[in-house]
C-alpha positions as CSV (number, residue, x, y, z in Angstrom):
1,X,227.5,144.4,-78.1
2,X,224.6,146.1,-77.4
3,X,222.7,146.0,-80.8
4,X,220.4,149.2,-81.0
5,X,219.3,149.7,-77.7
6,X,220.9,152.1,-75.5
7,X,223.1,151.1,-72.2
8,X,221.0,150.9,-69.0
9,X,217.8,152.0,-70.6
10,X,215.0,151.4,-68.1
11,X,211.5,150.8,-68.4
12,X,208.9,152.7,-70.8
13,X,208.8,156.4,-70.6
14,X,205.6,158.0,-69.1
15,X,202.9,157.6,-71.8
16,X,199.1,157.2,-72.3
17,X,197.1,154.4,-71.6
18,X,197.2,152.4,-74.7
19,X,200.1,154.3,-76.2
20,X,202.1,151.1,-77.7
21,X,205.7,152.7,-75.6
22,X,203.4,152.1,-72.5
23,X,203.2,148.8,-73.2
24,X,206.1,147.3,-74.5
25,X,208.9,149.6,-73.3
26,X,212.4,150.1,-75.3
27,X,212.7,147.9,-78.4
28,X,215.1,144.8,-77.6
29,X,218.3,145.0,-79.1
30,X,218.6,143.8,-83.0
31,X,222.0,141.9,-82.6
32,X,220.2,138.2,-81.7
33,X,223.2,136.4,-82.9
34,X,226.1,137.9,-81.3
35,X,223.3,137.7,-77.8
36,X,223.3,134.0,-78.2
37,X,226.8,133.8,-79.0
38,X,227.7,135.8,-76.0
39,X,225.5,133.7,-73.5
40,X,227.0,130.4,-75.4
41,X,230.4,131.4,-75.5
42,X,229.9,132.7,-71.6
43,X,228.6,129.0,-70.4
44,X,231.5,127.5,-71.8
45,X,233.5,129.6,-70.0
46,X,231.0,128.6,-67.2
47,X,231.5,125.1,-67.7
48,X,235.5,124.9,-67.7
49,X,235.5,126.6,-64.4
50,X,232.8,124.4,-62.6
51,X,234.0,121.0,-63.9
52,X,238.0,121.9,-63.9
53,X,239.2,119.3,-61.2
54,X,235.4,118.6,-60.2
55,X,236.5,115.3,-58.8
56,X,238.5,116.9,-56.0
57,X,238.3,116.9,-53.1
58,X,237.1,113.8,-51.6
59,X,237.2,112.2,-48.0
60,X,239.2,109.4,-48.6
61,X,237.1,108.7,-52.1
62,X,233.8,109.2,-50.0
63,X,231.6,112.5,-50.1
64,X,232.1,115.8,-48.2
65,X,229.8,117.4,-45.9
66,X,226.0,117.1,-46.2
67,X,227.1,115.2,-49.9
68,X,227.1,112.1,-47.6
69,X,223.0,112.4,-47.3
70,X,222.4,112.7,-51.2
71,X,225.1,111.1,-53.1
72,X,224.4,107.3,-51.1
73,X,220.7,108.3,-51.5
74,X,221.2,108.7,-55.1
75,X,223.5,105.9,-55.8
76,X,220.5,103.7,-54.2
77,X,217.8,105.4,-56.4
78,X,219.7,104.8,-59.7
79,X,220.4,101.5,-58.9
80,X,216.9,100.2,-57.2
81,X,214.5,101.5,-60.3
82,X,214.1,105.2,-58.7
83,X,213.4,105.3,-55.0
84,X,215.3,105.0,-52.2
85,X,213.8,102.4,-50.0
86,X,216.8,101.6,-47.5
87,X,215.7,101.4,-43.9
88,X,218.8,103.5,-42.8
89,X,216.8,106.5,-44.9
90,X,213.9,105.9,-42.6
91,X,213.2,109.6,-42.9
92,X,214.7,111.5,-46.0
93,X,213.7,114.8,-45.6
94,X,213.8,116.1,-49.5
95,X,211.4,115.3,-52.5
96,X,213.5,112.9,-54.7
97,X,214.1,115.4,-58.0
98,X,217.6,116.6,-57.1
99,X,218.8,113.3,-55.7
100,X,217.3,111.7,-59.4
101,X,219.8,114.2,-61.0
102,X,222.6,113.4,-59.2
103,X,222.1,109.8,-60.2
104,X,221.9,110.6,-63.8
105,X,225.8,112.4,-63.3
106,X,226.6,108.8,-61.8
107,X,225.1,106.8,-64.4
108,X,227.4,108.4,-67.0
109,X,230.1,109.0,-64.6
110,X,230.2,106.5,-62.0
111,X,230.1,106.7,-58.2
112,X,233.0,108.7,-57.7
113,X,233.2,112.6,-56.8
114,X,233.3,113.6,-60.7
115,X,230.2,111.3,-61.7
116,X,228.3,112.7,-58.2
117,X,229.4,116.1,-59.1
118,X,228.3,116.2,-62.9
119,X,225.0,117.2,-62.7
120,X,225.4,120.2,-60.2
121,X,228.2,121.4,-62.6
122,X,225.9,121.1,-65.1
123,X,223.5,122.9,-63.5
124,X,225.4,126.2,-63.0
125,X,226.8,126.0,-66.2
126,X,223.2,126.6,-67.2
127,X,221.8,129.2,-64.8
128,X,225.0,131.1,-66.7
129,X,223.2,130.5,-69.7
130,X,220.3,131.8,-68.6
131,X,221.4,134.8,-66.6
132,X,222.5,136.4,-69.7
133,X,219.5,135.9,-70.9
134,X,217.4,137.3,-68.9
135,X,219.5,140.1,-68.0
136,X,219.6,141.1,-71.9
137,X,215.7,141.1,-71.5
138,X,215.7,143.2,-68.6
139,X,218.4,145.4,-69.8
140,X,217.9,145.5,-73.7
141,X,221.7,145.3,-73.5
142,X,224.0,142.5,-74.9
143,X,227.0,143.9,-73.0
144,X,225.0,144.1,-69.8
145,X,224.0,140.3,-70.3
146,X,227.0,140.0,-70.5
147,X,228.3,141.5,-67.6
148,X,225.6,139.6,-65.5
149,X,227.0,136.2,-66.7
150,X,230.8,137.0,-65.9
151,X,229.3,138.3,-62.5
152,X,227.4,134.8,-61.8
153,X,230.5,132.4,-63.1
154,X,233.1,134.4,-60.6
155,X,230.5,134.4,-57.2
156,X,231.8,132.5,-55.1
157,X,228.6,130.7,-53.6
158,X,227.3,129.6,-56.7
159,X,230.6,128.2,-57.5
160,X,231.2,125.8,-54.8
161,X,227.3,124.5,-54.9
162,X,227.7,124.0,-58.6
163,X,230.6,121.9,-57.5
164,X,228.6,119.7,-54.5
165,X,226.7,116.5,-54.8
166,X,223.8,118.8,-53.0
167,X,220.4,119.9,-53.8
168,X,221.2,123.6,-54.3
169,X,222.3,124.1,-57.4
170,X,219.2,122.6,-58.9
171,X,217.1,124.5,-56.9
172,X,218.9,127.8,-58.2
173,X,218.5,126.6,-62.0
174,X,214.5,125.7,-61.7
175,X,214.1,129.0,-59.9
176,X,215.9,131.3,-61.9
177,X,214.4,129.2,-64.8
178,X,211.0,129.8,-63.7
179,X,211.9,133.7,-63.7
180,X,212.7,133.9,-67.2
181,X,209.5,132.4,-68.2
182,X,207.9,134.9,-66.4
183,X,209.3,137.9,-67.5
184,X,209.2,136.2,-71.3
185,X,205.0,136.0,-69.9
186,X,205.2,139.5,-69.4
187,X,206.5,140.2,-72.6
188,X,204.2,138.5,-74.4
189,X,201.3,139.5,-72.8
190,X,202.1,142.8,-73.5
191,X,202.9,142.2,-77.3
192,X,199.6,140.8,-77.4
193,X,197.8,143.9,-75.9
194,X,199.9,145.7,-78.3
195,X,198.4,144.0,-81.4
196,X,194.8,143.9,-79.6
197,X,195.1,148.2,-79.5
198,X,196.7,148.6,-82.6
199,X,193.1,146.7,-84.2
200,X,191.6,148.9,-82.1
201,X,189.7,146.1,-80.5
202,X,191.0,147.4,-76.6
203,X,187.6,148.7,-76.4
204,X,185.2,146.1,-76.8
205,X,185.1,144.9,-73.4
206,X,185.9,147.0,-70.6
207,X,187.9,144.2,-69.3
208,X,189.9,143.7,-71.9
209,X,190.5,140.9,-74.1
210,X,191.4,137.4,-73.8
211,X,194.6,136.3,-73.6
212,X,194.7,132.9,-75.2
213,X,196.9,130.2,-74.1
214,X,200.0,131.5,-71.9
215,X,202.5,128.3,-72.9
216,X,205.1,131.0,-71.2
217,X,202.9,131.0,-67.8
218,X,202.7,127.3,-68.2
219,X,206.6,126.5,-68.6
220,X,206.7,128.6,-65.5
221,X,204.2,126.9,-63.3
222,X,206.3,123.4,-64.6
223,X,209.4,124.7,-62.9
224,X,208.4,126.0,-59.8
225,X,206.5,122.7,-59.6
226,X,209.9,121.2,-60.2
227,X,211.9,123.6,-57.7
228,X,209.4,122.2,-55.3
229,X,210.7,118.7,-56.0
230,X,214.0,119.6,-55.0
231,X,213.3,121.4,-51.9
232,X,210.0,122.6,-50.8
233,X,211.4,126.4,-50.4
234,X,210.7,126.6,-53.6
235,X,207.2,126.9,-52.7
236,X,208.5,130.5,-51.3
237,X,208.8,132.0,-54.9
238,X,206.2,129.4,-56.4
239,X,203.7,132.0,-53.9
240,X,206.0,135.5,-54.4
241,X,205.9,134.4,-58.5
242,X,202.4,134.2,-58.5
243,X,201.3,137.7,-57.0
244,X,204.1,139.0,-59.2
245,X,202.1,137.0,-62.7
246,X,198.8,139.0,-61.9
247,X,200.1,142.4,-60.7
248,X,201.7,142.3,-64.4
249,X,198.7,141.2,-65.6
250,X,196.9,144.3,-64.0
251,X,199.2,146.5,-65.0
252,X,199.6,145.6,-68.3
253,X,195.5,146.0,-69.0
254,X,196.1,149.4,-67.1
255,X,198.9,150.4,-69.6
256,X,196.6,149.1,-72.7
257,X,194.2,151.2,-71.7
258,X,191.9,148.7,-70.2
259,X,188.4,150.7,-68.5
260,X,188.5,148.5,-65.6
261,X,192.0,146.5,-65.2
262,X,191.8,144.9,-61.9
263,X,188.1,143.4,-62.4
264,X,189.4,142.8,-66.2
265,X,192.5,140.8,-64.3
266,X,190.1,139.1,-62.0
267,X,187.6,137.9,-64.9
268,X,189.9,137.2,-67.6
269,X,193.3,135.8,-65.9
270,X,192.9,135.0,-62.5
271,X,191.0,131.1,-63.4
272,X,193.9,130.6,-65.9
273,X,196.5,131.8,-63.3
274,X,195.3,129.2,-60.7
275,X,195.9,126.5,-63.5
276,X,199.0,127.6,-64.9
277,X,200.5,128.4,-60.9
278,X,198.3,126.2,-58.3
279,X,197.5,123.1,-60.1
280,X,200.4,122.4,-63.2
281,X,203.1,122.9,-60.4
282,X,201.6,120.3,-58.1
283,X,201.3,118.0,-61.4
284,X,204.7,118.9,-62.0
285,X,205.7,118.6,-58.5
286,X,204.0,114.7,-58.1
287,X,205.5,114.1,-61.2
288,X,208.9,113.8,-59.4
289,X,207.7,111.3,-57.1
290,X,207.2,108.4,-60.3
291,X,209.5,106.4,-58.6
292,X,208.1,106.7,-55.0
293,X,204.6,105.6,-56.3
294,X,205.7,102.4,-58.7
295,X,207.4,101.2,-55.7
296,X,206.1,98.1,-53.7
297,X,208.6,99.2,-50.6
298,X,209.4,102.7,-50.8
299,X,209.5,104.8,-47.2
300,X,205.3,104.9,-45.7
301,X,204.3,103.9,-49.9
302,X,201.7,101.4,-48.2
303,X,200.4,103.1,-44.9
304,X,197.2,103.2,-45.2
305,X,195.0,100.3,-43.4
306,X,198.6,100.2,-41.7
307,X,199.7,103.4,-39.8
308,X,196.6,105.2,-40.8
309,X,192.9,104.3,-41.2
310,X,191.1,103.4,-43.8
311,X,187.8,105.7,-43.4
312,X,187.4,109.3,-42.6
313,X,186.6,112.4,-44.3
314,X,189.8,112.4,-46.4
315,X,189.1,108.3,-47.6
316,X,187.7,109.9,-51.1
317,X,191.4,110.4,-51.9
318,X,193.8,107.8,-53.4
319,X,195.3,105.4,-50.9
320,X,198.8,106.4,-52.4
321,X,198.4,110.4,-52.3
322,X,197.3,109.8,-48.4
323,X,200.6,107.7,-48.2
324,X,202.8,110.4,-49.6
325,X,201.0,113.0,-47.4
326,X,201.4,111.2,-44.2
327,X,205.2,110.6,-45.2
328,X,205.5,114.3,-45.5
329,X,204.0,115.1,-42.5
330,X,206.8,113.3,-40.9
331,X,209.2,115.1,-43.1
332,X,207.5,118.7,-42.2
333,X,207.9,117.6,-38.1
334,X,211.6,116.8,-38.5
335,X,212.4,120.3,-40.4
336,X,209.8,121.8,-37.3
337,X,211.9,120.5,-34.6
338,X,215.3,121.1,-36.3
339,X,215.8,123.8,-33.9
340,X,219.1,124.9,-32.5
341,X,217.6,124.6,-29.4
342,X,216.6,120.8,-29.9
343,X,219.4,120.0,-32.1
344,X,222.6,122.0,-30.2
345,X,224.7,124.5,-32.4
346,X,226.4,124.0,-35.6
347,X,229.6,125.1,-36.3
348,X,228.6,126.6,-39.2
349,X,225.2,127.3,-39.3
350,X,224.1,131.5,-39.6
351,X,220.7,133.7,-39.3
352,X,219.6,135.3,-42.3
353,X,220.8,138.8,-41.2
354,X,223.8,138.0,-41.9
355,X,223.5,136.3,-45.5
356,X,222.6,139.5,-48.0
357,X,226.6,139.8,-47.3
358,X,227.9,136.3,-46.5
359,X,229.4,137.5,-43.4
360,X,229.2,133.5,-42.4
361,X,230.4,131.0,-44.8
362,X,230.6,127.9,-44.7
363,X,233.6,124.9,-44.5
364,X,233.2,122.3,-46.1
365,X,236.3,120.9,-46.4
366,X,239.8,120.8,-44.4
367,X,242.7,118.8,-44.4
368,X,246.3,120.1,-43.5
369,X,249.7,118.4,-42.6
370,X,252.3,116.2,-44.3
371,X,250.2,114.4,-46.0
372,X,248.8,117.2,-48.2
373,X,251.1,118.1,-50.9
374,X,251.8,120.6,-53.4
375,X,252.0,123.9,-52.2
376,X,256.0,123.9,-52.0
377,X,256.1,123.8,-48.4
378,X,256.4,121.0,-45.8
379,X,252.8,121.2,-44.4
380,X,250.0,122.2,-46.8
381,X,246.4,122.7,-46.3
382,X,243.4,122.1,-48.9
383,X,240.2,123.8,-48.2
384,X,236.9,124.5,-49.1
385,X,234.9,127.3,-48.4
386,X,231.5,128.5,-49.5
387,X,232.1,132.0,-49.4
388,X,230.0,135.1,-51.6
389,X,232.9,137.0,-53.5
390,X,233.2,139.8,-51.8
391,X,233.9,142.7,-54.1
392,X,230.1,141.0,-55.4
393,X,228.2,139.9,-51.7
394,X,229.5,143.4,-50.1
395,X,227.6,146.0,-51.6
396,X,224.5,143.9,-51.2
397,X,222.7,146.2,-49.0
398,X,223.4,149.5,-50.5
399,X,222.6,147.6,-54.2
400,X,219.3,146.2,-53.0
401,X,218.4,149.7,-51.2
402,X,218.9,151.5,-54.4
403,X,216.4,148.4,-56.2
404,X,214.0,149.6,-53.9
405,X,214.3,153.5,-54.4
406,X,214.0,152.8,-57.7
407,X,210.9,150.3,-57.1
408,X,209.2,153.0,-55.0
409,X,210.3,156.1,-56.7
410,X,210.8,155.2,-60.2
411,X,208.3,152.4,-60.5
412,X,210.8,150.2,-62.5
413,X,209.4,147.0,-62.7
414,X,212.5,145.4,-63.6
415,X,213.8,146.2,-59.7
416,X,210.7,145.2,-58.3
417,X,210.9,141.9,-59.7
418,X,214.6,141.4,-58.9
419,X,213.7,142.2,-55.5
420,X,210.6,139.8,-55.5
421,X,212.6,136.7,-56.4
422,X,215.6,138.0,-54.2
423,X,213.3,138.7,-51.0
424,X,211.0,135.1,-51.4
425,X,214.5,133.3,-50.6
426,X,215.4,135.5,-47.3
427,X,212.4,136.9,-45.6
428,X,210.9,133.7,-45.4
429,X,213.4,132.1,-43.2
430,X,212.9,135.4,-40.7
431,X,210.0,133.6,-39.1
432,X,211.5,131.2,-37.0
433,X,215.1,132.2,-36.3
434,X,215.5,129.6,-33.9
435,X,215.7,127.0,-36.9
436,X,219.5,125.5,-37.5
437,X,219.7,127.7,-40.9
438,X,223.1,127.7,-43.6
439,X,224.8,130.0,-46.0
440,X,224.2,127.6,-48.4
441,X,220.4,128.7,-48.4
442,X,220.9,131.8,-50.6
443,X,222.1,129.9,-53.7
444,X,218.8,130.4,-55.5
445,X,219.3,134.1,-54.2
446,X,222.4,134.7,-55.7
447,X,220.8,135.0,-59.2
448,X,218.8,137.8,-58.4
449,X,221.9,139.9,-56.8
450,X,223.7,139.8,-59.8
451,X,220.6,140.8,-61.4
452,X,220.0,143.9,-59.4
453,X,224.0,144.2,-59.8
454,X,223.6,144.3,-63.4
455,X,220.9,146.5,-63.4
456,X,222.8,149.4,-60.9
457,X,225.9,148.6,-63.7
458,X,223.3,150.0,-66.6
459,X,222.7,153.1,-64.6
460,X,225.8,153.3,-63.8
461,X,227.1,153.1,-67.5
462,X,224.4,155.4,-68.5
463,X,221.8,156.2,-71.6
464,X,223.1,156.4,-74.8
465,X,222.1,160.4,-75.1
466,X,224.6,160.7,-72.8
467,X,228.0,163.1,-73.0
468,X,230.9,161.4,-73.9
469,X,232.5,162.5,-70.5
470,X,229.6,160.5,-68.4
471,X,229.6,157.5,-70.8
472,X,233.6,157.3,-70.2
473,X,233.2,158.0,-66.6
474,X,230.8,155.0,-66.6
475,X,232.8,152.8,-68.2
476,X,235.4,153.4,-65.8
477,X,233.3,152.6,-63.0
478,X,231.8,149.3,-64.6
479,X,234.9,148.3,-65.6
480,X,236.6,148.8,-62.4
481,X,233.8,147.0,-60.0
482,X,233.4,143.6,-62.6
483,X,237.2,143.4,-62.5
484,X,237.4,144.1,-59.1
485,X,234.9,140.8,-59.1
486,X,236.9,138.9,-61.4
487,X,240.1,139.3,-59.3
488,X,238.5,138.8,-55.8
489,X,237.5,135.3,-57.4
490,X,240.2,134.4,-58.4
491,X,242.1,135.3,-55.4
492,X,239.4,132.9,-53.6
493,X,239.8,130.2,-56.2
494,X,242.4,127.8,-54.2
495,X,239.9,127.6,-51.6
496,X,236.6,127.6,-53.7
497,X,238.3,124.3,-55.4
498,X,240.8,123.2,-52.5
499,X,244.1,123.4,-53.7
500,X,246.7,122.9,-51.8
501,X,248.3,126.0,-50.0
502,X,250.6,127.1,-47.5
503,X,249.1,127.8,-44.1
504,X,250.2,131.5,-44.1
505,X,248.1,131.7,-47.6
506,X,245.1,129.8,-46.1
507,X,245.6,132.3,-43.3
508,X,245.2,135.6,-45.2
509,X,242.0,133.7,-47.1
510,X,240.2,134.2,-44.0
511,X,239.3,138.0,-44.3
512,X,237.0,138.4,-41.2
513,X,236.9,136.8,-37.9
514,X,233.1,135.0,-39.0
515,X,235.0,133.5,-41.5
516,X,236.8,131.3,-39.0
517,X,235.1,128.3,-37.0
């Protein structure tokens, strides 16, 4: 399944500036159909285990956990032309984009937990998709893209959000959408550079040539725009994105054999970076908000002359962009003072030191007694639990330590970029540890650990030069640590989905004392 390239092979060996192996590393693997057919095959797979029994469970036909903020909200949007204007939302404290898609799921589903589930199914049916992808990219291995989509259908975390009328899932897709743009940029830059030496043409200018249009960079500024619109932490990797765009862009004039790279960066790609990652996300980011501004009583539409003045130094701007701002001023001061301190401890809520191995998870669910049936006993409990797989969430640290040796050490810009997108969801939320903060948080993270996964699996499987003893040993390995995945997942699946179970089962589910309220 690998086509021609050889198992774990890494970036481009050390060559000369301008050398075309500097600058666009191992040749991709030559089986293109069987790589599509794997990823499609692989998100059906995806799609029968994150919509199998998606309607279940409910609370008595109403939603579960934080579901009952966005499900009602989206219910009113799809029915009221787009925007939810009921007083009782007074303040809702996301951008409208995820709460849009869950109202398409329950336009062509209905308002029940299938039709306000659809669309986050849908959505980690296609970070699947994706995820093989990208890891075939990175890896220049079919098998290893694989691998990385088998890992991402049996985590745990990505599971149960994929199965929630929440914003989550979403935010995942459009972030690790935006990261396959970018490294298809990268990609093409470098092709580009390649044809640009191969004329011989590299030294015309000592910065370089011109790049053209980036429609790559573009696609990638559209998505972080619309992980914004979701959540505004997507604004973390919108900014950790953006450094990452022009250090490639350095680099890759450096590996062309550019005379002076960074000032070549600076003139050349630095104005087109700013409008393919400042101003096309905010576009893309407004863009969400259609429904908001064609409103004649959305939430603060009409405040100005009203709650705020007319005149001042900002009046130049549009009444209704000054509306939207001051809305989300209030929205920034409710997540400000959603302090633990302020707001008294959840049961559930975590600090970030403890996510990179889910030592917290998260209930969602729980109902247990006589009137929950099916597990062959006279007292059953259903359950559900967002929970990492372990066998996947356990080795975190020593996988992303290992990321960075090879970041530092190696200069493998394949780990550095995995640990860019994997850090910009953590190490953000490290500034103010006093904030009420959730598991549920590292579901756009969860991508990038199987990435870095996947990559430590190509190292471990080896080059194809290898001996046949360290290729078998490999194997072995590999094939012992994605199975040992597979099985934790679906040891976990009765409480991942909430089937009933005995309460001695449900008992030895809960492997550490965190895991218990």
């Amino acid at each position: 399944m690998q086509g021609n390239a050889p198992l774990g092979d890494g970036p481009a060996p050390t060559a000369r500036p301008g050398d075309r192996t500097a600058l666009l590393g191992p040749p991709p693997p030559t089986d293109r159909l069987r790589g599509w057919l794997v990823a499609i095959v692989l998100a059906l797979v995806a799609a029968v285990v994150r919509f199998t029994g998606l309607g279940h469970p409910t609370d008595g036909g109403t939603p579960v956990f934080d579901e009952k903020h966005y499900v009602p909200q989206a219910w009113q949007i799809l029915r009221n032309g787009g925007v939810a204007d009921n007083p009782g939302f007074e303040l809702v404290v996301h951008p409208p984009l995820g709460k849009q898609l869950i109202a398409l799921g329950q336009l062509v589903f209905g308002y029940d937990g299938f039709g306000w589930r659809a669309a986050a199914a849908l959505a980690g049916t296609l970070a699947v998709l994706l995820i093989v992808r990208v890891a075939r990219r990175l890896t220049r291995s079919t098998l290893l893209g694989g691998l990385a989509g088998v890992l991402l259908i049996c985590d745990g975390l990505s599971h149960v959000q994929s199965r929630m009328g929440m914003l989550d899932a979403f935010s995942a897709l459009f972030v690790l959408a935006a990261f396959v743009t970018l490294v298809r940029d990268r990609d093409d830059v470098r092709a580009r550079m390649a044809l640009v030496v191969a004329e011989g043409r590299i030294g015309d200018s000592p910065y370089g040539p011109r790049l053209g249009v980036r429609w790559w960079r573009l696609a990638t500024g559209v998505l972080l725009g619309l992980g914004c619109a979701v959540k505004w932490s997507g604004a973390y990797w919108l900014a950790a994105f953006a450094v990452l765009a022009v250090l490639w862009d350095v680099t890759a004039r450096r590996a062309a054999g550019v005379e002076r790279p960074w000032l070549g960066t600076i003139r050349r790609d630095l104005g087109p970076a700013l409008w393919a990652l400042a101003l096309v996300p905010v576009l893309a980011y407004l863009a969400a908000w259609w429904g908001w501004f064609a409103s004649e009583t959305a939430t603060d539409r009409y405040v100005v002359g009203d709650e705020i003045g007319t005149g001042g130094p900002w009046s130049f701007v549009p009444d209704a962009l000054r509306s939207l701002w001051y809305y989300s001023s209030k929205v920034l001061a409710f997540h400000s003072g959603l302090t633990t301190e302020s707001s008294g401890v959840h049961p559930w809520e975590s600090k970030p030191w403890t996510w990179p191995m889910g030592l917290r998870p998260m209930l969602y669910y729980y109902a247990s007694g006589e009137h929950v049936t099916g597990c062959g006993a006279a007292s059953c409990v259903s359950a559900v639990m967002l929970v990492g797989t372990p066998a996947l969430w356990w080795p975190a640290i020593g996988v992303l330590a290992f990321a960075l040796w090879r970041t530092l050490a190696g200069f493998d810009w394949r780990y550095a970029a995995v640990l860019v997108g994997y850090g910009a969801g953590i190490l953000p939320w490290f500034a103010n540890i006093d904030r009420q903060m959730y598991f549920f948080y590292m579901t756009p993270v969860a991508p990038f650990l199987v990435l870095a996964v996947t990559l430590l699996l190509g190292e471990t499987l080896g080059r194809a030069g290898a001996s046949r003893e360290r290729r078998q040993t490999g194997l072995l390995v590999v094939g012992l640590w994605v199975g040992a995945v597979v099985a934790n997942f679906v040891w976990l699946w009765p409480i991942l989905v909430g089937e009933p179970i005995t309460a001695e089962m449900w008992d030895t589910q809960l492997w550490l004392p965190s895991w218990r309220q």
